[in-house]
N, CA, C and O atoms as CSV, one atom per row, in Angstrom:
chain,resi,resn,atom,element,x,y,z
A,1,UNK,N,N,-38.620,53.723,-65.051
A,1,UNK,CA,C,-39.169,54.969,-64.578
A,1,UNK,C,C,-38.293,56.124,-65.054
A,1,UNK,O,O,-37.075,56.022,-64.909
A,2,UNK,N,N,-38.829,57.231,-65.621
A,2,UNK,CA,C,-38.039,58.204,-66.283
A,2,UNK,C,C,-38.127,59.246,-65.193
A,2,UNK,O,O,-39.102,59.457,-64.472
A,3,UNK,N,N,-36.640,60.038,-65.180
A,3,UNK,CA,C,-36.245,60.790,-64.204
A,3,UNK,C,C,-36.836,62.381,-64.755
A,3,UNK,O,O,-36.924,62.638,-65.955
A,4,UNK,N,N,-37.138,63.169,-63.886
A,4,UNK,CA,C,-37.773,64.502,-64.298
A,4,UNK,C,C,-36.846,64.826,-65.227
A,4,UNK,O,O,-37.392,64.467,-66.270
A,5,UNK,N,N,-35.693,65.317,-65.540
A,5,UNK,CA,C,-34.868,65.604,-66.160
A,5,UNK,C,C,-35.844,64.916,-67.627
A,5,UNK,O,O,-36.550,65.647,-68.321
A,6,UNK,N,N,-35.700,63.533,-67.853
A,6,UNK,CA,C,-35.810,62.918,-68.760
A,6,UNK,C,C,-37.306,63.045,-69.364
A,6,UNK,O,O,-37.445,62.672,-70.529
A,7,UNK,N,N,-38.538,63.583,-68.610
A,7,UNK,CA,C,-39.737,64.226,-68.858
A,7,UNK,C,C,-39.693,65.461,-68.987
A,7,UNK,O,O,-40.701,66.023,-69.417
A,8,UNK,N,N,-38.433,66.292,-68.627
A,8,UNK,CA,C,-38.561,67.708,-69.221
A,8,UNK,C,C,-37.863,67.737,-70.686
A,8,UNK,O,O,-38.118,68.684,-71.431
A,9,UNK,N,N,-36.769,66.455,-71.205
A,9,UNK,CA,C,-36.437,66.480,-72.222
A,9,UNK,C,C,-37.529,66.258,-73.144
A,9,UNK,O,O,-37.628,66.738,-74.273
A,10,UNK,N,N,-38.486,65.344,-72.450
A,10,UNK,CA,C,-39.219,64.498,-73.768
A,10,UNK,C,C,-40.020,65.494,-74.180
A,10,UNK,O,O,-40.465,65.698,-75.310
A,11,UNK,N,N,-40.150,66.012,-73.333
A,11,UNK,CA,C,-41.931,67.260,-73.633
A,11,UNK,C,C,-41.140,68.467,-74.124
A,11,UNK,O,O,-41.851,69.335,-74.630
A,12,UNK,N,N,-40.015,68.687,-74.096
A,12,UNK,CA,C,-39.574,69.875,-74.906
A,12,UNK,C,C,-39.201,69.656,-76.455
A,12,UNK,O,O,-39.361,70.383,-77.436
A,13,UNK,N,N,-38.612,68.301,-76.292
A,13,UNK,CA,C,-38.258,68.050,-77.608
A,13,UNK,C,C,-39.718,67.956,-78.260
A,13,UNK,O,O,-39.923,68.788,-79.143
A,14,UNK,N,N,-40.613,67.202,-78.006
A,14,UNK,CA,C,-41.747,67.355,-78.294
A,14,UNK,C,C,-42.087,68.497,-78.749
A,14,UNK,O,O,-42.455,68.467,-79.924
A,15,UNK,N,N,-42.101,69.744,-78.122
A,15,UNK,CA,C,-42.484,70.916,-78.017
A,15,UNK,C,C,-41.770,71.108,-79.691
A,15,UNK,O,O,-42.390,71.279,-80.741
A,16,UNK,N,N,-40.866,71.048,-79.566
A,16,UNK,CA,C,-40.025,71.738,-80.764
A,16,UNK,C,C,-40.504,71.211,-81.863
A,16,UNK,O,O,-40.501,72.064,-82.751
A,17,UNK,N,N,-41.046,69.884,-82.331
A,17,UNK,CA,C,-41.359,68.734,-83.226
A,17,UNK,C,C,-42.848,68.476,-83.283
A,17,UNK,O,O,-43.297,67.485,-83.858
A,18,UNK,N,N,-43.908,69.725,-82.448
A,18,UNK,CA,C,-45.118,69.185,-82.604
A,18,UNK,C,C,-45.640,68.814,-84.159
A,18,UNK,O,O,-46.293,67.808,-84.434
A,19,UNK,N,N,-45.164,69.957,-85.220
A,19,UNK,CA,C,-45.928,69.436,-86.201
A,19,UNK,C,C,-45.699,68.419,-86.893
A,19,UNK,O,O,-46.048,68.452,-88.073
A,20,UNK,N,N,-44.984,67.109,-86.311
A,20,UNK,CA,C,-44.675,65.701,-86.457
A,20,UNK,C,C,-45.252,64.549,-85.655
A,20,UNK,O,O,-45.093,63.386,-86.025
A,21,UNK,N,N,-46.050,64.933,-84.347
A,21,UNK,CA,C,-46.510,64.252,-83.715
A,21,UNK,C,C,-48.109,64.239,-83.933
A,21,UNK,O,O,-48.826,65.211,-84.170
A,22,UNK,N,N,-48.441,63.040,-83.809
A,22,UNK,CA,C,-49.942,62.167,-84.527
A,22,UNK,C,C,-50.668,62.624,-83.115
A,22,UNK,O,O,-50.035,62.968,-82.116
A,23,UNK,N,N,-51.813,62.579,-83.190
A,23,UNK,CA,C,-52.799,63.059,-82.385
A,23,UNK,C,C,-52.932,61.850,-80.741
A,23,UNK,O,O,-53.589,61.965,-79.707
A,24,UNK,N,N,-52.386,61.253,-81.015
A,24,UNK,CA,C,-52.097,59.987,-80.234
A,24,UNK,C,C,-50.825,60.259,-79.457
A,24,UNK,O,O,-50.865,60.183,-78.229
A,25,UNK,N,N,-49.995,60.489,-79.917
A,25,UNK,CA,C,-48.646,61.102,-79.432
A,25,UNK,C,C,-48.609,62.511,-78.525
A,25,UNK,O,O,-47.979,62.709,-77.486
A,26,UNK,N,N,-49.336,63.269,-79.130
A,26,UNK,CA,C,-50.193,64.741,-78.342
A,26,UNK,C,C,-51.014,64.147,-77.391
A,26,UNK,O,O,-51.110,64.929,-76.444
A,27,UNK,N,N,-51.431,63.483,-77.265
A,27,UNK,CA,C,-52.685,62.534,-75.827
A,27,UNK,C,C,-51.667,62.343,-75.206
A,27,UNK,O,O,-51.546,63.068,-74.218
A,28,UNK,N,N,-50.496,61.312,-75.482
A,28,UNK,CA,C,-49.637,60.451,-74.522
A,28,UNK,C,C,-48.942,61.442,-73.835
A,28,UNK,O,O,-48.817,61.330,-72.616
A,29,UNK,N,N,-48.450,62.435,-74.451
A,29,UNK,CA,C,-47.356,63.890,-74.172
A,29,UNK,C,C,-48.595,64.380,-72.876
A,29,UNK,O,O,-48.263,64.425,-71.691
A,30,UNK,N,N,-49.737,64.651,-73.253
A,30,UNK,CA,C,-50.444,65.569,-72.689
A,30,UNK,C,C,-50.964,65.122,-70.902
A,30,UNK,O,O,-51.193,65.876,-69.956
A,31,UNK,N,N,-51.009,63.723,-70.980
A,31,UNK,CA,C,-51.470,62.733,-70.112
A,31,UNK,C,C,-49.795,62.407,-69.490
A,31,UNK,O,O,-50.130,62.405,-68.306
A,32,UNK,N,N,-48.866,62.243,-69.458
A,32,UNK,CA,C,-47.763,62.430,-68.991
A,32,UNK,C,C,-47.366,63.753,-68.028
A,32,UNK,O,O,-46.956,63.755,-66.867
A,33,UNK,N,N,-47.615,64.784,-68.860
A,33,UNK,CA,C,-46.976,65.954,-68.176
A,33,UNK,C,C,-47.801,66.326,-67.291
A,33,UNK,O,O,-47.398,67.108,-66.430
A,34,UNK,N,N,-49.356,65.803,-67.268
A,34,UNK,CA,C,-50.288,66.214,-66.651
A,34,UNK,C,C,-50.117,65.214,-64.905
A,34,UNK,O,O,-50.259,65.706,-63.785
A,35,UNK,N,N,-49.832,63.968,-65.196
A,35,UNK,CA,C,-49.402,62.828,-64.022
A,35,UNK,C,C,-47.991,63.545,-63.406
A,35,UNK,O,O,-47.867,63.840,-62.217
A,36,UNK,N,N,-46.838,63.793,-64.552
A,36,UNK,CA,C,-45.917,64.343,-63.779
A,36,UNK,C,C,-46.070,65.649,-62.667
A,36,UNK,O,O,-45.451,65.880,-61.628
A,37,UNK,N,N,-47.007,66.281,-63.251
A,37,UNK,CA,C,-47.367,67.886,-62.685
A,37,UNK,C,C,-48.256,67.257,-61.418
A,37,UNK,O,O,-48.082,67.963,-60.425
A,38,UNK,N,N,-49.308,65.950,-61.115
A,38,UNK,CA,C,-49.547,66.031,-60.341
A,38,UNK,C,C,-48.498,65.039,-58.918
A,38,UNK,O,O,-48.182,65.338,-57.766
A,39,UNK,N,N,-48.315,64.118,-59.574
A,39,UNK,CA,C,-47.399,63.193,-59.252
A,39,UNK,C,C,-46.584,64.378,-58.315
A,39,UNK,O,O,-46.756,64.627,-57.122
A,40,UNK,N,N,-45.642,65.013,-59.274
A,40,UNK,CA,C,-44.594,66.055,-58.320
A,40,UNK,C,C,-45.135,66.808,-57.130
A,40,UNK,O,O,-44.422,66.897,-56.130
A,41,UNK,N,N,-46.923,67.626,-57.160
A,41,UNK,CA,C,-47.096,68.223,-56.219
A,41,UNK,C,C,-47.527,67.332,-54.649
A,41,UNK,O,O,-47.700,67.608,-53.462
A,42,UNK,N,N,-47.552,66.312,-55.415
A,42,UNK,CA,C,-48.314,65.469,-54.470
A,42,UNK,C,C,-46.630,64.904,-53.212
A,42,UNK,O,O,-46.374,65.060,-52.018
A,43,UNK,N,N,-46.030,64.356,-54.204
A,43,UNK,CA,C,-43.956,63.964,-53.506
A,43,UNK,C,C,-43.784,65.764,-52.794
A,43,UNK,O,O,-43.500,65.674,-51.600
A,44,UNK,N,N,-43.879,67.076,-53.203
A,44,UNK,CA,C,-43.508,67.586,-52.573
A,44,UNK,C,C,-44.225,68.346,-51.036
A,44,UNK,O,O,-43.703,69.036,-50.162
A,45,UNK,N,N,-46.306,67.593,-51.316
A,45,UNK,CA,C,-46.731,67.657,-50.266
A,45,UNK,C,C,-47.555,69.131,-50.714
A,45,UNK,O,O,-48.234,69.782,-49.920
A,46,UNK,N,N,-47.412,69.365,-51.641
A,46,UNK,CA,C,-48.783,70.048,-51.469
A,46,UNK,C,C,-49.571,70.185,-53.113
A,46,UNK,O,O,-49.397,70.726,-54.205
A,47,UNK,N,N,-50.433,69.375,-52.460
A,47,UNK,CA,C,-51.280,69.168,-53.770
A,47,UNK,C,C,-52.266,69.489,-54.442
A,47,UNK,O,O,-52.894,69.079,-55.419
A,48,UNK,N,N,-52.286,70.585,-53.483
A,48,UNK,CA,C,-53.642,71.765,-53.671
A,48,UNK,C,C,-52.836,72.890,-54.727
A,48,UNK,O,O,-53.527,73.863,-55.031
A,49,UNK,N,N,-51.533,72.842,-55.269
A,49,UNK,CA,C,-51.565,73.421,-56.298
A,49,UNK,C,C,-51.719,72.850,-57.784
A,49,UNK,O,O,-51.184,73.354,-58.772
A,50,UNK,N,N,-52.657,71.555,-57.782
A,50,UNK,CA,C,-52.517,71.188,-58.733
A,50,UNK,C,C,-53.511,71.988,-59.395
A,50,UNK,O,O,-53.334,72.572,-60.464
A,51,UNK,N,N,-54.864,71.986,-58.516
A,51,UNK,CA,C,-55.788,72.661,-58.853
A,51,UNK,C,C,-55.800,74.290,-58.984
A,51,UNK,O,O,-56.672,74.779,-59.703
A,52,UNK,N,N,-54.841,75.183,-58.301
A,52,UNK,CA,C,-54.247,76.544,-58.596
A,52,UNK,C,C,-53.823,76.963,-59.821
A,52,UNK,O,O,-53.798,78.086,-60.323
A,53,UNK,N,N,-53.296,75.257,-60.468
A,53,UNK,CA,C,-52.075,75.713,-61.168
A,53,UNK,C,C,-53.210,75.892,-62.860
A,53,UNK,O,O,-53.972,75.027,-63.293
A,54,UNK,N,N,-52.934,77.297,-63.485
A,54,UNK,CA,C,-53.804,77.273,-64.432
A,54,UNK,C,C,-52.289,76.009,-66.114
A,54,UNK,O,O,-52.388,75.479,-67.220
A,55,UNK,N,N,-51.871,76.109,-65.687
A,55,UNK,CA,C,-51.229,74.799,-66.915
A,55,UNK,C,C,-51.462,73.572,-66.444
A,55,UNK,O,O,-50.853,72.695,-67.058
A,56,UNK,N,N,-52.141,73.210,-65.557
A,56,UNK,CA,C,-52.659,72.101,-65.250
A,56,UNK,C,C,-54.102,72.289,-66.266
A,56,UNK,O,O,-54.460,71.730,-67.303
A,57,UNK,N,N,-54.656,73.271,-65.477
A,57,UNK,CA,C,-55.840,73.034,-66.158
A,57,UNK,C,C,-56.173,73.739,-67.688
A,57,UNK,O,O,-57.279,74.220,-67.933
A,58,UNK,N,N,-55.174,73.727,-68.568
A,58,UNK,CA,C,-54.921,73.648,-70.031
A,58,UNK,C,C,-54.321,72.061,-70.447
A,58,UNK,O,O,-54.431,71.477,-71.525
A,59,UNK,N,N,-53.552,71.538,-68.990
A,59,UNK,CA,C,-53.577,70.171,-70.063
A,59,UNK,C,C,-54.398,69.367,-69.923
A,59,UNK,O,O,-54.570,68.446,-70.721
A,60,UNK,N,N,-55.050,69.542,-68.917
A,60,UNK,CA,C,-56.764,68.955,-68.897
A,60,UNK,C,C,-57.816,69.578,-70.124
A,60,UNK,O,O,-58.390,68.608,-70.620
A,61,UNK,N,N,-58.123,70.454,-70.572
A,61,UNK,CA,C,-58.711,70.757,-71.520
A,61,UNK,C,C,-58.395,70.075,-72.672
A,61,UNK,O,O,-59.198,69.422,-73.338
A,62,UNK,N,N,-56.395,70.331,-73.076
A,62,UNK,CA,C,-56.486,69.578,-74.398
A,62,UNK,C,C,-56.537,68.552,-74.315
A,62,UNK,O,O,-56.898,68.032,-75.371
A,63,UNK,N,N,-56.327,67.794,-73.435
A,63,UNK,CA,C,-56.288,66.530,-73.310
A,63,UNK,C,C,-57.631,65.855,-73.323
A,63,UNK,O,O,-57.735,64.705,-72.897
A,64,UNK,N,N,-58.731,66.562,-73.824
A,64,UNK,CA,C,-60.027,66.234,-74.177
A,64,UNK,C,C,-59.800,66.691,-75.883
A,64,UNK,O,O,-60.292,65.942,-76.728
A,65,UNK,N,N,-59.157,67.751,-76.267
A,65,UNK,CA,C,-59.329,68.037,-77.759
A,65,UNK,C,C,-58.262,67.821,-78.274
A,65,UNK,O,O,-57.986,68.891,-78.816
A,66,UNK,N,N,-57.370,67.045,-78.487
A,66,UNK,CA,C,-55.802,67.089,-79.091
A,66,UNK,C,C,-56.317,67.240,-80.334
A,66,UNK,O,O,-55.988,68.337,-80.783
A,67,UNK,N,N,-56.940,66.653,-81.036
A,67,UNK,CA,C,-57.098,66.731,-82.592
A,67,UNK,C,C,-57.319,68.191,-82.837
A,67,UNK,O,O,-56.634,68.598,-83.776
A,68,UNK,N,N,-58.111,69.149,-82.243
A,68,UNK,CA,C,-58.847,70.396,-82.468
A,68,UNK,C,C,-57.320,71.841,-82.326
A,68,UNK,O,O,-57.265,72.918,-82.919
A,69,UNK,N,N,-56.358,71.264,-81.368
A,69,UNK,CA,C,-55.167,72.087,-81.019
A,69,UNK,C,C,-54.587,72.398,-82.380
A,69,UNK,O,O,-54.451,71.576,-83.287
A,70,UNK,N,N,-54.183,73.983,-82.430
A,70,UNK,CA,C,-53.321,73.914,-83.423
A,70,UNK,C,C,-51.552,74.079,-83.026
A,70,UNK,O,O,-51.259,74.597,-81.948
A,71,UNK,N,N,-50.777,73.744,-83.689
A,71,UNK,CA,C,-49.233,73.645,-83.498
A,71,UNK,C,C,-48.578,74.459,-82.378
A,71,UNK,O,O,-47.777,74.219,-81.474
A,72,UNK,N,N,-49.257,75.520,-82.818
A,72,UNK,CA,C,-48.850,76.860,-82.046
A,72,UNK,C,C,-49.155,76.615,-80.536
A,72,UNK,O,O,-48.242,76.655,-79.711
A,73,UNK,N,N,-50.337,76.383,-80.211
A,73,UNK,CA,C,-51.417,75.862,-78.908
A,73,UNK,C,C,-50.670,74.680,-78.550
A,73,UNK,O,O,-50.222,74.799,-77.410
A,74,UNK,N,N,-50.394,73.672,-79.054
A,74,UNK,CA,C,-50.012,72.249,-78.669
A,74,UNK,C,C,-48.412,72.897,-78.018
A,74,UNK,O,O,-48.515,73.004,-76.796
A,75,UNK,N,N,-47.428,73.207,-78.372
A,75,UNK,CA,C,-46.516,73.825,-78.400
A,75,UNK,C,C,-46.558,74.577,-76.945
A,75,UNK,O,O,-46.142,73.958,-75.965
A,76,UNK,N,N,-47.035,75.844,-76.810
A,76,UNK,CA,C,-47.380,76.624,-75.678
A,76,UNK,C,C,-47.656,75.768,-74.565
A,76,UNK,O,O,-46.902,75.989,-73.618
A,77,UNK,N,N,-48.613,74.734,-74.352
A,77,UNK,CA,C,-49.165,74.003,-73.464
A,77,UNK,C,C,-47.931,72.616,-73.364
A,77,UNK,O,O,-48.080,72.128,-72.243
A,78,UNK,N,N,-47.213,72.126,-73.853
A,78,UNK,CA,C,-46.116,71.760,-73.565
A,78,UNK,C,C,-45.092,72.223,-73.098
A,78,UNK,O,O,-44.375,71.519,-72.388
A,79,UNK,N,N,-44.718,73.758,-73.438
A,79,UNK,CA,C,-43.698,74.571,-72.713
A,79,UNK,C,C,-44.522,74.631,-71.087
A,79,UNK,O,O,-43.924,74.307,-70.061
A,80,UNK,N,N,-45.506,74.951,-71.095
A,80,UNK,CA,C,-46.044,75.423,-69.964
A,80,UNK,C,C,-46.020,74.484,-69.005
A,80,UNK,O,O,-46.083,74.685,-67.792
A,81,UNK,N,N,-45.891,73.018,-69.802
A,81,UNK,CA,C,-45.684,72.193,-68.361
A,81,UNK,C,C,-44.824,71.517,-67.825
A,81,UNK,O,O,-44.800,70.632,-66.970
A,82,UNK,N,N,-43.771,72.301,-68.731
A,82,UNK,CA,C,-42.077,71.694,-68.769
A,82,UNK,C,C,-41.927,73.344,-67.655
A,82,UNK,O,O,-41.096,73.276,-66.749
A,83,UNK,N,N,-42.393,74.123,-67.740
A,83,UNK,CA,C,-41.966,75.308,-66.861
A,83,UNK,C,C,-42.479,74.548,-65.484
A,83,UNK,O,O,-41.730,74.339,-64.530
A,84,UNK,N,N,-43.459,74.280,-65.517
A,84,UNK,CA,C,-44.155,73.744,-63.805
A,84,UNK,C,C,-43.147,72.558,-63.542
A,84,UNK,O,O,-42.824,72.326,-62.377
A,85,UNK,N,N,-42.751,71.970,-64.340
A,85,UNK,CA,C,-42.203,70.577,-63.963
A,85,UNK,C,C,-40.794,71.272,-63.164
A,85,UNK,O,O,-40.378,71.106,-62.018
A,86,UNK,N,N,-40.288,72.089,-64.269
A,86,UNK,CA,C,-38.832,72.803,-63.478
A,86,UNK,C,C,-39.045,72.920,-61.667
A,86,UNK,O,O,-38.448,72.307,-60.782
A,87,UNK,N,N,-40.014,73.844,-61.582
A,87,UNK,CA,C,-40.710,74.885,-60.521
A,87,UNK,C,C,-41.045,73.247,-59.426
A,87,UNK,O,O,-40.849,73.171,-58.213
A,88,UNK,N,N,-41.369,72.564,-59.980
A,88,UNK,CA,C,-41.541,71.322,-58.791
A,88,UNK,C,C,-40.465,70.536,-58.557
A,88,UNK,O,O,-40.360,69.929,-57.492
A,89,UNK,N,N,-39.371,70.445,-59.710
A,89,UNK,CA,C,-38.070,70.087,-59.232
A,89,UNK,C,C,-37.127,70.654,-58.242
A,89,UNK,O,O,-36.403,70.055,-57.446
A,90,UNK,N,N,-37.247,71.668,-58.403
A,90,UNK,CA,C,-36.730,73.079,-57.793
A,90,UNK,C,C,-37.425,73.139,-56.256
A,90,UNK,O,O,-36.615,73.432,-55.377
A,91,UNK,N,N,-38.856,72.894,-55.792
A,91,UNK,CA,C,-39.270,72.521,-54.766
A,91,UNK,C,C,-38.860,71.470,-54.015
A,91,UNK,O,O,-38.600,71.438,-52.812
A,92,UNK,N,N,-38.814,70.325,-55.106
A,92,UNK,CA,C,-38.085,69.151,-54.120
A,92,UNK,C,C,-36.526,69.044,-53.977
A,92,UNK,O,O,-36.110,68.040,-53.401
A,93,UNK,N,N,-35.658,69.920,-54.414
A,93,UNK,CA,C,-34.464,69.700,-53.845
A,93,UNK,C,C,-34.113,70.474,-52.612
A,93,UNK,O,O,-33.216,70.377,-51.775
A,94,UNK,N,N,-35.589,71.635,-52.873
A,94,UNK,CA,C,-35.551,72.357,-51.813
A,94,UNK,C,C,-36.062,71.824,-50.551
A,94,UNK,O,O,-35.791,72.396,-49.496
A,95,UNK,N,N,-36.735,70.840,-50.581
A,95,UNK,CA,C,-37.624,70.394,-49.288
A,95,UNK,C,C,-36.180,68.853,-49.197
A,95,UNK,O,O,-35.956,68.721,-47.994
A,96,UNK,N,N,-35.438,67.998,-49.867
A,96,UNK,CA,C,-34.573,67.597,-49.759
A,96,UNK,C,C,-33.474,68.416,-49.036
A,96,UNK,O,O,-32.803,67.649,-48.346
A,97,UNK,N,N,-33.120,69.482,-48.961
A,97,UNK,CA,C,-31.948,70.278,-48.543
A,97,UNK,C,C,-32.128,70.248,-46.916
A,97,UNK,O,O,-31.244,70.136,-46.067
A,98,UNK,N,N,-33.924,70.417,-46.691
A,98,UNK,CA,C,-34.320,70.964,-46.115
A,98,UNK,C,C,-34.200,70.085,-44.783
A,98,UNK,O,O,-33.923,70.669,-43.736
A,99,UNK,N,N,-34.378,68.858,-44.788
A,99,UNK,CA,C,-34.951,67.111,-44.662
A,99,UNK,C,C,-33.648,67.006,-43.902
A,99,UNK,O,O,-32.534,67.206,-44.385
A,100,UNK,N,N,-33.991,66.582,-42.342
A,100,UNK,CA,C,-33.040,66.165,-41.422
A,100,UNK,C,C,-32.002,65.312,-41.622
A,100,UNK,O,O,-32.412,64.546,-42.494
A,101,UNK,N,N,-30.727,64.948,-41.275
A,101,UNK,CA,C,-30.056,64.059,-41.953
A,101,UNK,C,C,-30.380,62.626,-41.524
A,101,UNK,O,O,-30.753,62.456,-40.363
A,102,UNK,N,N,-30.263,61.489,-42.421
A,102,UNK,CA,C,-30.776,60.419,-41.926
A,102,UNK,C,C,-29.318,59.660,-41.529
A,102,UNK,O,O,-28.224,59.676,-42.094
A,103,UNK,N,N,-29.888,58.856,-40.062
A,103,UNK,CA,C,-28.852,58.188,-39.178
A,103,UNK,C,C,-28.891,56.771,-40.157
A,103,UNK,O,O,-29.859,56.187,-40.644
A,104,UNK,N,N,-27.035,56.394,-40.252
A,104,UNK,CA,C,-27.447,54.708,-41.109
A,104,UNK,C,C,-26.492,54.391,-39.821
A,104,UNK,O,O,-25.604,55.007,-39.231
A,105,UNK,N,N,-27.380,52.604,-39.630
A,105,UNK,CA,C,-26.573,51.791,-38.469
A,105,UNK,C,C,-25.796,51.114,-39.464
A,105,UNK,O,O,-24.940,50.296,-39.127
């Protein structure tokens, strides 16, 4: 299981290297960040911003057209969901901080 950290590396490096990645590789990237983005709102409990969130619903779009994206587009929509991914990390250390201390027997 890869740690957020390690999905904000992959999709940035990505980001930087799109015009090397096969249209298959742009699906897998796109379908990842899209599970992570919901995955995270869902662990931090509110999951009604998945549907708010408009870079959600750009990686739902390409993620019907990867072939049709150009570099520039593929690029943008990978930054955009390495920014949300931050913004939900950043939520859960905050709702962790937040989180009563747990008693160990």
């Amino acid at each position: 299981m890869k740690t957020i950290a390690d999905v904000i590396a992959e999709l940035t490096m990505a980001a930087e290297e799109v015009n090397t990645l096969t249209a298959s590789e742009k699906l897998r990237l796109l379908g990842r960040a899209y599970v992570t983005i919901k995955e995270g709102w869902e662990l931090v409990g509110e999951p009604a911003k998945l549907q708010e969130s408009a870079e959600a619903m750009d990686l739902i779009q390409a993620g019907r057209i990867p072939l049709h994206l150009y570099d520039d587009e593929m690029k943008a929509i990978l930054l955009e969901a390495v920014k949300v991914i931050r913004q939900i990390d950043k939520a859960m250390s905050v709702k962790e901080a937040e989180a009563p201390p747990r008693h160990v027997r």
